[in-house]
Structure formats: C-alpha cells, structure tokens
Backbone bond lengths (Angstrom), bond angles and torsions (degrees), N, CA, C in turn:
res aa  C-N    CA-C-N  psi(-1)  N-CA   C-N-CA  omega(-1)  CA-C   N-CA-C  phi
1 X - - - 1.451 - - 1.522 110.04 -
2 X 1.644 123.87 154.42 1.175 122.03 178.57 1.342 107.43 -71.64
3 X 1.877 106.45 163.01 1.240 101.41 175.88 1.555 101.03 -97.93
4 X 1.417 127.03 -117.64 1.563 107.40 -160.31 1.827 87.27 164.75
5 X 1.701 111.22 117.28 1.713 86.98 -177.88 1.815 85.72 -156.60
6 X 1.111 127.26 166.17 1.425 122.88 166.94 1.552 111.57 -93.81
7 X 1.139 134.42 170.79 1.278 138.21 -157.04 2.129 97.80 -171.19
8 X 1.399 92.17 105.75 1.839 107.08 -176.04 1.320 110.04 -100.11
9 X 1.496 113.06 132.72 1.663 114.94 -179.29 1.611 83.85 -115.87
10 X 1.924 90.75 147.50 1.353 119.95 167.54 1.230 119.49 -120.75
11 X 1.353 135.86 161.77 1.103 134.19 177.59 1.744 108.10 -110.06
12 X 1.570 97.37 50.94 1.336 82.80 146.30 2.144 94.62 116.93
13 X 1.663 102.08 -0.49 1.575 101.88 -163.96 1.857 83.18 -135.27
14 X 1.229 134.74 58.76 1.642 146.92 -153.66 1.375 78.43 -107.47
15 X 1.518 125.05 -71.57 1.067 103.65 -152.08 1.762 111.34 -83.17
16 X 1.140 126.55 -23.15 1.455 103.58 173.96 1.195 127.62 -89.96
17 X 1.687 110.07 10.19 1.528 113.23 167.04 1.499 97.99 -84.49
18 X 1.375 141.66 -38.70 1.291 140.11 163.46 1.667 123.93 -23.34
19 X 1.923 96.28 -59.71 0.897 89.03 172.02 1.269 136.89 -75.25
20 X 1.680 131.49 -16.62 0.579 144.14 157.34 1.266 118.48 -19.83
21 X 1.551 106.43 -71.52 1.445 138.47 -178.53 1.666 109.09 -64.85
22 X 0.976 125.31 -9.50 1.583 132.20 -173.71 2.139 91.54 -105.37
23 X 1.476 104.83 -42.79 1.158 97.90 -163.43 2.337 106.01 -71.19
24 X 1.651 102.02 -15.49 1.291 117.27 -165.53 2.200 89.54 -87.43
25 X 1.495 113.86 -52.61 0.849 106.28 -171.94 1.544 131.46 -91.27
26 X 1.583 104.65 -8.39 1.544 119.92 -155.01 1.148 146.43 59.38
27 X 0.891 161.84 -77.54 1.219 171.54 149.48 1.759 124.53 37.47
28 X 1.089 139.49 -126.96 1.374 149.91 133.20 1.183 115.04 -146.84
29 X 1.909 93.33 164.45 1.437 110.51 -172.24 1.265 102.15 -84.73
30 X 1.584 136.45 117.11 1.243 131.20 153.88 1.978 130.37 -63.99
31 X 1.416 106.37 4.43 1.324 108.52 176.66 1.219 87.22 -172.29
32 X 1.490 111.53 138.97 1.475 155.64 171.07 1.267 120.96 -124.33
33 X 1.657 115.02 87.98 2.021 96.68 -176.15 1.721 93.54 -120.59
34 X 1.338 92.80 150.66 1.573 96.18 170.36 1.556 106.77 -120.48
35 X 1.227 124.38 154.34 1.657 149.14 -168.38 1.567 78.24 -46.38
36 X 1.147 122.98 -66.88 1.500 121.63 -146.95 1.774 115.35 -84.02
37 X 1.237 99.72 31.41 1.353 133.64 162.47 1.647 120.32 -94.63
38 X 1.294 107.64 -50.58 1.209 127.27 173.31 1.960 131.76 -35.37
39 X 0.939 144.10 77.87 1.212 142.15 178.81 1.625 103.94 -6.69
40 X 1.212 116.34 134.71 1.708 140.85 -167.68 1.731 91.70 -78.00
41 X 1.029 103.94 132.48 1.698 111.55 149.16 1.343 126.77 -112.59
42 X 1.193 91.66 124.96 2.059 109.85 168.58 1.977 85.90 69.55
43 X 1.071 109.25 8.18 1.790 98.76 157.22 1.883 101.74 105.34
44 X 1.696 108.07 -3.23 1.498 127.25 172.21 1.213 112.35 -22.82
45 X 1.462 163.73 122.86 1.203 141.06 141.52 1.557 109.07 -88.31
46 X 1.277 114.65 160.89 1.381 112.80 -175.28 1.762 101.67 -101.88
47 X 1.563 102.99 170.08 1.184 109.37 165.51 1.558 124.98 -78.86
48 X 1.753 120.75 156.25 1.009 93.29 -178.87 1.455 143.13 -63.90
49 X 1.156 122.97 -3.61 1.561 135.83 -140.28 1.136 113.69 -126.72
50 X 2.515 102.62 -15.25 1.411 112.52 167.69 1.556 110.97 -101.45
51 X 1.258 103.30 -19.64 1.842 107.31 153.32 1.514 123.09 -57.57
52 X 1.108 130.86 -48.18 1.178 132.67 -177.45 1.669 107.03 -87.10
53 X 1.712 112.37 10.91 1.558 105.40 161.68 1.902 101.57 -69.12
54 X 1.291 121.77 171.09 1.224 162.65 138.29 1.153 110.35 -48.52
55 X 1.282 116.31 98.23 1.462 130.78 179.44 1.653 113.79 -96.73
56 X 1.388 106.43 -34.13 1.317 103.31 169.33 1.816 97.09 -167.02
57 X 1.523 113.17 146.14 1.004 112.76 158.52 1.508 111.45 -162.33
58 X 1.763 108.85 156.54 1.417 110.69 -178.58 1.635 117.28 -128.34
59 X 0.971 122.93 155.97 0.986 129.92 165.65 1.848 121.05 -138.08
60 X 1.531 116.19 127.71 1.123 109.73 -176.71 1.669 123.84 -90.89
61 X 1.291 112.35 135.85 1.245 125.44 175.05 1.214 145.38 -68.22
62 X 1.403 101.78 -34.40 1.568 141.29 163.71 1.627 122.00 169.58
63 X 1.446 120.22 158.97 1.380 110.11 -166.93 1.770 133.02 -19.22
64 X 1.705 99.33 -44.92 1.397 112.60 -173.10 1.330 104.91 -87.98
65 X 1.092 134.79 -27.84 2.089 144.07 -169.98 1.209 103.37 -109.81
66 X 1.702 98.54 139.11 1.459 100.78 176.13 1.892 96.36 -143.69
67 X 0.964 120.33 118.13 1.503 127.17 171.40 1.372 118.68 -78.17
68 X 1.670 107.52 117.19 1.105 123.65 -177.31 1.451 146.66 -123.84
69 X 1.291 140.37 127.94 1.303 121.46 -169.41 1.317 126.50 -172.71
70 X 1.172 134.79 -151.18 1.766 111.61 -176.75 1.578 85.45 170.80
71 X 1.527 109.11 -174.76 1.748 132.92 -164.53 1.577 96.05 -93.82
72 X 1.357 122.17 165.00 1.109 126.23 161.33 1.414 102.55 -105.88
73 X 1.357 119.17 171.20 1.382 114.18 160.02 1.628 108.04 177.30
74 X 1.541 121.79 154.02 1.526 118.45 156.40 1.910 93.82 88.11
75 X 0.964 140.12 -134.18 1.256 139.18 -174.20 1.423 120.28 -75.92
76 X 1.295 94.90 -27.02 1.678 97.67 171.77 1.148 134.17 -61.47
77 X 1.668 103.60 -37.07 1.229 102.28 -169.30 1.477 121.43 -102.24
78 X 1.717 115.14 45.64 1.031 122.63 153.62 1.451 116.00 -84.48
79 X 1.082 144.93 -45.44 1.389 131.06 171.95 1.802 106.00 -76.36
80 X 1.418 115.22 38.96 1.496 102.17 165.48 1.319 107.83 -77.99
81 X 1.046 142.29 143.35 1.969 126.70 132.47 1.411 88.78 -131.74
82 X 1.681 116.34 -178.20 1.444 117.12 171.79 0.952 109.91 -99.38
83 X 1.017 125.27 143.41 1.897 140.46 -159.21 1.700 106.97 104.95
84 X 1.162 91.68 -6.61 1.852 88.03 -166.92 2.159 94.41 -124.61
85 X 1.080 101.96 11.05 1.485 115.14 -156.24 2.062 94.06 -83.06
86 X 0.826 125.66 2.63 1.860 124.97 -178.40 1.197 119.23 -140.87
87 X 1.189 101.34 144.04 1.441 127.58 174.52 1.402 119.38 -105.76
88 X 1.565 130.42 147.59 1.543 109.84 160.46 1.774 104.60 -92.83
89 X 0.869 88.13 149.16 1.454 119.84 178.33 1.955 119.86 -77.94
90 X 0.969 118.57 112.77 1.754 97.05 171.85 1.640 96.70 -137.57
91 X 1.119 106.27 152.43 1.310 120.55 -165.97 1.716 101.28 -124.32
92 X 0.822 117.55 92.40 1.399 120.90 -168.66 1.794 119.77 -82.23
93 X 1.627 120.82 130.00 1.888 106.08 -169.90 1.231 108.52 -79.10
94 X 1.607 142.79 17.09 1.087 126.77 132.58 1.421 125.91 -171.55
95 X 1.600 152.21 -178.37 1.244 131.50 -127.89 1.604 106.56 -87.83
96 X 1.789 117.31 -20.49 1.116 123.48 -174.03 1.840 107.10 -65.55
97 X 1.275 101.74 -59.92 1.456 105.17 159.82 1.258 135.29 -31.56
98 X 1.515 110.40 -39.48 1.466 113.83 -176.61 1.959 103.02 -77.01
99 X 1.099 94.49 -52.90 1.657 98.57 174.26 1.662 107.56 -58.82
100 X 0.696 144.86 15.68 1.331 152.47 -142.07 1.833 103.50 -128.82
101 X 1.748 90.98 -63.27 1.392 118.68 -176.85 1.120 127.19 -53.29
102 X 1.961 87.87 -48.06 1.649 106.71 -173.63 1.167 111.55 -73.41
103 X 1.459 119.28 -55.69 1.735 109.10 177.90 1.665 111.19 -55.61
104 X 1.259 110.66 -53.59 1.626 99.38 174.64 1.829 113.14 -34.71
105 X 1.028 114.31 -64.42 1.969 137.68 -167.32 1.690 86.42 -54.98
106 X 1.741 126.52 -46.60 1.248 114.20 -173.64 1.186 147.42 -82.74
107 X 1.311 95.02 -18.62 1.625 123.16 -167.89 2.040 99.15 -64.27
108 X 1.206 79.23 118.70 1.737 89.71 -174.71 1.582 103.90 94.03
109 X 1.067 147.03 -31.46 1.432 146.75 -165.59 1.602 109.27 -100.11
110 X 1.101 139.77 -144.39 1.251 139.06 -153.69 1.825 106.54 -171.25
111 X 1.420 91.11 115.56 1.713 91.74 167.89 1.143 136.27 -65.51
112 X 1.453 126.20 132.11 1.262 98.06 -175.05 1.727 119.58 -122.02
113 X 1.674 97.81 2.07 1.459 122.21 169.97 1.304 97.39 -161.31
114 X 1.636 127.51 107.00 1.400 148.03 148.62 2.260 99.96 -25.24
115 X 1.495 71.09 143.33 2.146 77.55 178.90 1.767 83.33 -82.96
116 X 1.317 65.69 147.55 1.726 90.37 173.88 1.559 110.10 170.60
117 X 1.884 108.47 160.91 1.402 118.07 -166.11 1.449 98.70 -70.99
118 X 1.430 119.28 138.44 1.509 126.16 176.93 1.754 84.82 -120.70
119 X 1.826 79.21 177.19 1.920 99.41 -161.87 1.213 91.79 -88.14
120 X 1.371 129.95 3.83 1.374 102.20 171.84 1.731 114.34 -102.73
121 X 1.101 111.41 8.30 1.507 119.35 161.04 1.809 105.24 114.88
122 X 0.979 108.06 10.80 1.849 113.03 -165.98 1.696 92.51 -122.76
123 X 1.072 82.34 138.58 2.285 113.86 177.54 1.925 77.53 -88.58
124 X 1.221 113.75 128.08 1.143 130.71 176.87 1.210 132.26 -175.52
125 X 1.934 128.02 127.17 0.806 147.46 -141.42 1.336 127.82 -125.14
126 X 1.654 146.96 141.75 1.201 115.04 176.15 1.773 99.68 -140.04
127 X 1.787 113.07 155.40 1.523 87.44 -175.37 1.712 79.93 -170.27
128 X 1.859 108.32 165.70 1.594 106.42 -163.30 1.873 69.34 -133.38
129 X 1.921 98.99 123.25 1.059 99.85 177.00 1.591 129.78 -82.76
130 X 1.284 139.36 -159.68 1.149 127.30 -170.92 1.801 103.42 -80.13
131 X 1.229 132.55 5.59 1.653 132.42 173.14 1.454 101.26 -111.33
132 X 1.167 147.95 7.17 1.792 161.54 173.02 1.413 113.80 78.94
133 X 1.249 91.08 28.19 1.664 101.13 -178.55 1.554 98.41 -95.35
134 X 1.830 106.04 146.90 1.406 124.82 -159.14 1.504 100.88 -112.79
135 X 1.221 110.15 142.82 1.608 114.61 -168.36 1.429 131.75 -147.05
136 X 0.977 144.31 108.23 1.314 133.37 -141.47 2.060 106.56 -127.04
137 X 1.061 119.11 112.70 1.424 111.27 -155.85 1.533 100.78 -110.89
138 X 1.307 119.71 133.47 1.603 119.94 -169.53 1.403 114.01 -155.18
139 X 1.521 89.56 126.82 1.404 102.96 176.99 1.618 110.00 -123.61
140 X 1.880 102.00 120.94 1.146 104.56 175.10 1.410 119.03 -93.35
141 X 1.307 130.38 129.64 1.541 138.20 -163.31 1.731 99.55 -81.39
142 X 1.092 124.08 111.69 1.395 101.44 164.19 1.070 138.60 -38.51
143 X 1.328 119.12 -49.78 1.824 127.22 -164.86 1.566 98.26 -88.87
144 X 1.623 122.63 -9.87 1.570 118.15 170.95 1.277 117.64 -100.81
145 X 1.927 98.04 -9.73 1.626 81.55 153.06 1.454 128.49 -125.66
146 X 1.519 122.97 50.39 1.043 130.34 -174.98 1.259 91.70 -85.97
147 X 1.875 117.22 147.98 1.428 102.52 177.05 1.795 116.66 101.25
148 X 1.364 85.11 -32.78 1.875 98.24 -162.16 1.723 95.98 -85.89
C-alpha cells in the first residue's frame, strides 16, 4: 500500500525552515539536493543563489512520516504564495500503482508534470486534482536507486 507524507515549497528560505523543523523534531536529514546538482539543459547554467536553492529535502518524523520539501524557483514559482506552498506526497510500492494513482488523483484535475523516469532514479509525477489539491506521485525503483 502507498505511504502518504506532505511535501512544503519555499521560496527560497527551504533550508532554514528545515532546520528549524529538524531543530523542533531532531533527527537527520537523509538527503540534501540542491538545483545546482541537477543535469544542465540545452547547456543553461544556473545562477548562483538558484543553485544553492533546495531542490529536495527530507526529514523523518517517525517510522511511518517523513517531512518533505525543497525551493521553488524559475516558472514555478509563479503560483507560489503561502497557503498554497504543499503538496501531498504518495510514494507508491511499485510502478503499476503509481500509474494507477495518477490517473485516478487526475481525472478531472490538471497535470502539471507527466510520471516519468527522472535522473534521480524515481518514476515520478506531479498534478493539482479536480478540488486544487497538489500531488506528487513517486515511485522509487530499487535497482535505479542503488547508489542514489
């Protein structure tokens, strides 16, 4: 069965609301990625200040919860404001499921990133369903993310 987690966008303050949230809950971050990690398109370099955004990060809550979130930036982050800043999260146990999820989660709503294999090794999806709720569907492959 899927798991189920929230996932918070910032414009740009990801990582010290993290810590914040690391300093309230404890634990550690098992992944830290920044934009300027990311493979270049059409030869793009980023700026410095949108490289060193927060591309993704987690922190766990307890066995079943995991708190998640990253920077906005570049086209996205025109529909940021706060209140509008999360997504739910589902992490699906394998790829049939995830395709499964997404058309279910979409039907009536609007895609807003098609599932598909990303470079960081996860079949992953994003889409605002037909009630304006934001949703992000992910399936991590084992053997694509060994290594990761």
């Amino acid at each position: 069965m899927a798991t189920v987690n929230i996932y918070l966008t910032f414009d740009g303050n990801c990582e010290e609301a993290f810590g914040f949230y690391k300093s309230v809950f404890g634990g550690d971050f098992p992944y830290v990625g920044r934009f300027g990690e990311m493979p270049q398109e059409d030869g793009k370099s980023m700026s410095g200040d949108d490289a060193n955004r927060i591309m993704h990060i987690s922190l766990p809550i307890s066995k079943e919860t995991m708190l998640m979130g990253s920077d906005t930036g570049g086209e996205w982050a025109s529909g940021y404001q706060p209140g509008n800043n999360f997504s739910i999260s589902v992490s699906a146990e394998n790829r049939g499921e995830a395709d499964r999820l997404f058309a279910g989660l979409s039907a009536g709503g609007r895609v807003t990133m098609p599932l598909a294999d990303m470079f960081w090794g996860a079949y992953f999806g994003m889409l605002t369903d037909q009630f304006g709720i934001n949703w992000m569907v992910n399936y991590d492959d084992p053997e694509k993310m060994q290594g990761k």
